[in-house]
Every structure is written in structure tokens, then in C-alpha cells.
C-alpha positions as CSV (number, residue, x, y, z in Angstrom):
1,X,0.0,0.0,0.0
2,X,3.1,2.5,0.9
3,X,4.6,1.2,-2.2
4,X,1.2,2.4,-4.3
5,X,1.0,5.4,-2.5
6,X,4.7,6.8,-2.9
7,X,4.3,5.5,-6.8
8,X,1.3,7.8,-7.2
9,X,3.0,10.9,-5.8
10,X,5.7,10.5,-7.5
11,X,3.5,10.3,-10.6
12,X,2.1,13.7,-9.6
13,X,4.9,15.6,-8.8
14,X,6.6,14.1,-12.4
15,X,3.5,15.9,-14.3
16,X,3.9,19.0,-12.3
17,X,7.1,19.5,-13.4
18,X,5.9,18.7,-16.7
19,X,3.9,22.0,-16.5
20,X,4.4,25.4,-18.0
21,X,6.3,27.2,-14.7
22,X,7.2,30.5,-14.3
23,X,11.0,30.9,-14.4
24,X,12.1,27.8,-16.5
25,X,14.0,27.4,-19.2
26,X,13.3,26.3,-22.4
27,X,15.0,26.0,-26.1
28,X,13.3,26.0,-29.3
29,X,13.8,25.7,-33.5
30,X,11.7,26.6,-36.3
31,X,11.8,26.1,-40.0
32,X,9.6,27.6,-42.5
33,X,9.2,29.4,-45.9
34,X,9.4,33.4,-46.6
35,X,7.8,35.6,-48.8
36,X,9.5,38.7,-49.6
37,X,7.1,41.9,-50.0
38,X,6.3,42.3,-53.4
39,X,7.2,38.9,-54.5
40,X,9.7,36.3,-54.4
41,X,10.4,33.5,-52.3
42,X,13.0,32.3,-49.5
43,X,13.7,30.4,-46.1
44,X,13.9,31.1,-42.5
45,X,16.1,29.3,-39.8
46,X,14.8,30.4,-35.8
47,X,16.9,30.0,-33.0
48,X,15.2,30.8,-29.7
49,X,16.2,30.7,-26.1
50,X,13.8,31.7,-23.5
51,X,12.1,32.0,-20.2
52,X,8.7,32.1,-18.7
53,X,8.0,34.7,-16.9
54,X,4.9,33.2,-15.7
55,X,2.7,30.2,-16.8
56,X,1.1,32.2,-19.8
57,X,4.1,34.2,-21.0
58,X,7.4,34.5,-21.9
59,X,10.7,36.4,-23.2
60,X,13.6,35.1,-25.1
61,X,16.2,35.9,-27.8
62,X,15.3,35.3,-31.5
63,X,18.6,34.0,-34.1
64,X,17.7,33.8,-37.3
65,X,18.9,33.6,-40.8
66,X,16.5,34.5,-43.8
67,X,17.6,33.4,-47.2
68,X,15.6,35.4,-49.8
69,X,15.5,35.6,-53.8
70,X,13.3,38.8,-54.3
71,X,13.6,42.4,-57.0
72,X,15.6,45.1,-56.3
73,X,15.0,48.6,-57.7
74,X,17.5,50.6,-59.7
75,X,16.8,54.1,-59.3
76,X,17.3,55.1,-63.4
77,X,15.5,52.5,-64.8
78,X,11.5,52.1,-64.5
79,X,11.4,48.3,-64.2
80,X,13.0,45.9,-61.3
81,X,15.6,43.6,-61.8
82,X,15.8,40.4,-60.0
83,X,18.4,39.6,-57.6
84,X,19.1,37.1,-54.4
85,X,20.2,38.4,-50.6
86,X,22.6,35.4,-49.7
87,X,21.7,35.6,-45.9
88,X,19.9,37.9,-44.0
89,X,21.4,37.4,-40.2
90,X,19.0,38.7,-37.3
91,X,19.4,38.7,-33.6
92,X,16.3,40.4,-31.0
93,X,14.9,40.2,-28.1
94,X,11.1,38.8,-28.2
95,X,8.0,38.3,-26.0
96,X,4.8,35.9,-26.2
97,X,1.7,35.5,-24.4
98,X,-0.5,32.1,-24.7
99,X,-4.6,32.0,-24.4
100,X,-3.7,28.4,-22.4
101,X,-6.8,26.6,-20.8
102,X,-6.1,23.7,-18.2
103,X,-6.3,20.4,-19.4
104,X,-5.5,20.8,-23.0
105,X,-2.3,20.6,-24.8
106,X,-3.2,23.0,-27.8
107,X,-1.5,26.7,-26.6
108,X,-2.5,29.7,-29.1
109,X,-0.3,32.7,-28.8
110,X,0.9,36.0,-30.2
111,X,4.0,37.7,-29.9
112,X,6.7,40.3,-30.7
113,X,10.1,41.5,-31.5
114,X,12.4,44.1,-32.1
115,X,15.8,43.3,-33.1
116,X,18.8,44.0,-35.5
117,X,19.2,42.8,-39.0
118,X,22.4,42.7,-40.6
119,X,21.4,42.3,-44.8
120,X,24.6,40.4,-47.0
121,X,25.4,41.3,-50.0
122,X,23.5,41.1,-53.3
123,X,23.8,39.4,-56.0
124,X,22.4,40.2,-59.3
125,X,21.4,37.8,-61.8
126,X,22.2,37.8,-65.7
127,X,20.6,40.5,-67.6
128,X,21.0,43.4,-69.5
129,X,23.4,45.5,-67.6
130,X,25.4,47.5,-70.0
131,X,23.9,50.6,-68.8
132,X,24.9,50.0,-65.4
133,X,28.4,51.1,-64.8
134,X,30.7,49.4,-62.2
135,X,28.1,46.7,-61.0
136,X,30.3,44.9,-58.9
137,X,29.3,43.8,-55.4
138,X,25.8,45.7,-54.0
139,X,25.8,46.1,-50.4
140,X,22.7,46.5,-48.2
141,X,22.5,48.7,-45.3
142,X,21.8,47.4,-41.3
143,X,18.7,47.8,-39.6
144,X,16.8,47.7,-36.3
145,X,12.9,46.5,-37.0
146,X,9.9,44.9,-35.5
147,X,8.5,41.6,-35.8
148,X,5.0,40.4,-34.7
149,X,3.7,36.6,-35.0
150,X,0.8,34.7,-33.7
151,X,0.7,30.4,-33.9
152,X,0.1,27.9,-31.6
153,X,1.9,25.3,-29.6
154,X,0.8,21.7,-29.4
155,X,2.7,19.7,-26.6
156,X,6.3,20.5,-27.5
157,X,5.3,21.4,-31.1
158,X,5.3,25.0,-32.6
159,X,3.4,26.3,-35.7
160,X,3.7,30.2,-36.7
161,X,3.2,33.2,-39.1
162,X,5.2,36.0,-38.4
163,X,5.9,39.0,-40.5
164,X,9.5,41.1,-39.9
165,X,8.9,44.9,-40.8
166,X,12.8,45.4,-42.3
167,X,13.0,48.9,-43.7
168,X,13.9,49.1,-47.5
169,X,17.9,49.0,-47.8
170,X,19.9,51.5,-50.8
171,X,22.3,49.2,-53.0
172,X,25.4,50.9,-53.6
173,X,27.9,50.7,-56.5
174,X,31.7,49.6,-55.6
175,X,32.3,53.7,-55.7
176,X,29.6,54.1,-52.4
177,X,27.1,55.3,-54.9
178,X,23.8,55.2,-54.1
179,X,21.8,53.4,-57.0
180,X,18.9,51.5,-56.0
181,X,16.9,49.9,-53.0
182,X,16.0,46.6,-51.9
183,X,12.8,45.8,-50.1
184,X,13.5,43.6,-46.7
185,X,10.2,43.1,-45.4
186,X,8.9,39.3,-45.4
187,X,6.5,37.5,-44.4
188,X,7.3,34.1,-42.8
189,X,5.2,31.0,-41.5
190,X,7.4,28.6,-39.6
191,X,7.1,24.6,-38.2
192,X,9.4,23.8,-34.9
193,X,9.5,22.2,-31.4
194,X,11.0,23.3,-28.3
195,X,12.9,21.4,-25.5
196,X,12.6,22.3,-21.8
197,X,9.8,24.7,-20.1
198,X,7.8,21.5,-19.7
199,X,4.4,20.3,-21.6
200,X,1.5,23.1,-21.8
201,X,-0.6,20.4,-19.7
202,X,-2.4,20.9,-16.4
203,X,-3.4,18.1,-14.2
């Protein structure tokens, strides 16, 4: 009877632990598809460590890497010329609230971010160019922007649609130039998990 009764507490305290807590720890990685504004097409890779600060909310540290094909703009032509942004770096702080009810394992949530983006350089794609003098390799300014999401978390699984608000970047010639822009805001819906923080379960 001891034996039965120790089992069962143990078995209790193991799902509280289990639960979402205020001040753990918890790691998580998503993968998804981006869509550049105004058109083209791209990935995103999300690195995020956080903590809760209470059962229902939390703040953490977004690192992520965009890879996105989209147009860029050259200022003395009328139409947009297609080029790829090898890696678009970011690193901010974020913060999420969940609509959790006991019992159930499905967590919705929205969330934000400000943060830094640091855009690589471009690279243009064949074309008709010989009006463009001295080409060689565009750069893209850095920027601080927003980000704002909303998803849901099932168990330790992650589904979300975020969209980053990068300001438009100039492209500059290999003289410093100014001769176009690039437009850096995307769109991004993402699939991960998380490890840690315990199971968004109430027993």
C-alpha cells in the first residue's frame, strides 16, 4: 500500500514538473518558408532561447537567418531587376503571451520582436546590364525593425506566421554610390518544437 501510495505521488509531482512554470527554461527551432514583399520566395532558420515569466508568457532571444531571392530597384530605370540576398542574419529580443486553458495541450499565442538585422550582400542575376556602370558587389545597409507573430503550440510542437517589418535597404555601387533599394520586409510562416519549459498540460 506505501509502495502504491509513494508510486502515485511520485507520478504527480513528475506531471507538475511537466507544467508550464514560471521561471524555467526552455529552447526552441523553427523552420519555415518566406515571402518577400512584393514577391519572391525564401527560407527562415529560428533559434530561440527563453524563459517564462509566468505560466502564460514568456521572453527570449530570437537568431535567425533569412535566405531570400526577391527584385531590387535601380533608381534610373522604370522596371525591377531580380536579384538574391545570400543571408539575412537577425538577432532580437522577443516576447509571447498564450490563451492556455487547463487540461488541454493546444496553446495559441501572439508575440513580438524588435531586433537587428544585418542584410549580406547582393547578387544580381544575368541580364541586361550594360547601362549599369561598375556593378560589382551591391551592399545592403543594417537595420533595427519589428516583428510580430501569432501560432500555436501543441505539446512541444510550434506552428507560426510571423511577418519582420525590415525597412527598404539602398544598393550601392563599388564607388559608395547610391543606386537602388532593396525591399526587406517578409513574411514568414514557420514549423518547430521546443525542448525544456515542460508540456503546456495541467493536471
Amino acid at each position: 500500500m506505501r509502495q502504491l501510495i509513494a508510486l502515485v505521488l511520485l507520478f504527480s509531482i513528475t506531471q507538475t514538473i511537466q507544467a508550464q512554470q514560471s521561471g524555467r527554461f526552455r529552447m526552441g527551432m523553427d523552420l519555415g518558408i518566406a515571402i518577400p514583399d512584393g514577391g519572391g520566395i525564401g527560407g527562415v532558420v529560428n533559434l530561440e532561447p527563453k524563459v517564462n515569466l509566468r505560466d502564460n508568457m514568456n521572453v527570449g532571444l530570437r537568431l535567425g537567418v533569412a535566405g531570400l531571392a526577391k527584385d531590387v530597384t535601380y533608381f534610373d530605370f522604370s522596371e525591377d531587376y531580380e536579384g538574391e540576398i545570400s543571408a539575412n542574419v537577425s538577432i532580437g529580443g522577443t516576447f509571447d503571451y498564450y490563451f492556455h486553458k487547463d487540461k488541454s495541450s493546444v496553446a495559441p499565442f501572439i508575440g513580438l520582436g524588435y531586433g537587428y538585422y544585418a542584410l549580406s550582400s547582393l547578387e544580381i542575376e544575368p541580364g541586361d546590364f550594360d547601362q549599369i556602370d561598375d556593378i560589382g558587389n551591391l551592399e545592403a545597409d543594417f537595420k533595427w525593425a519589428p516583428m510580430i507573430r501569432a501560432g500555436v503550440e501543441l505539446n512541444k510542437f510550434r506552428m507560426a506566421a510571423e511577418y519582420n517589418f525590415v525597412p527598404n535597404s539602398n544598393l550601392q555601387d563599388t564607388s559608395g554610390n547610391i543606386i537602388g533599394e532593396a525591399v526587406n520586409q517578409y513574411f514568414a510562416f514557420t514549423l518547430g518544437f521546443y525542448v525544456g519549459g515542460g508540456k503546456w498540460r495541467s493536471w
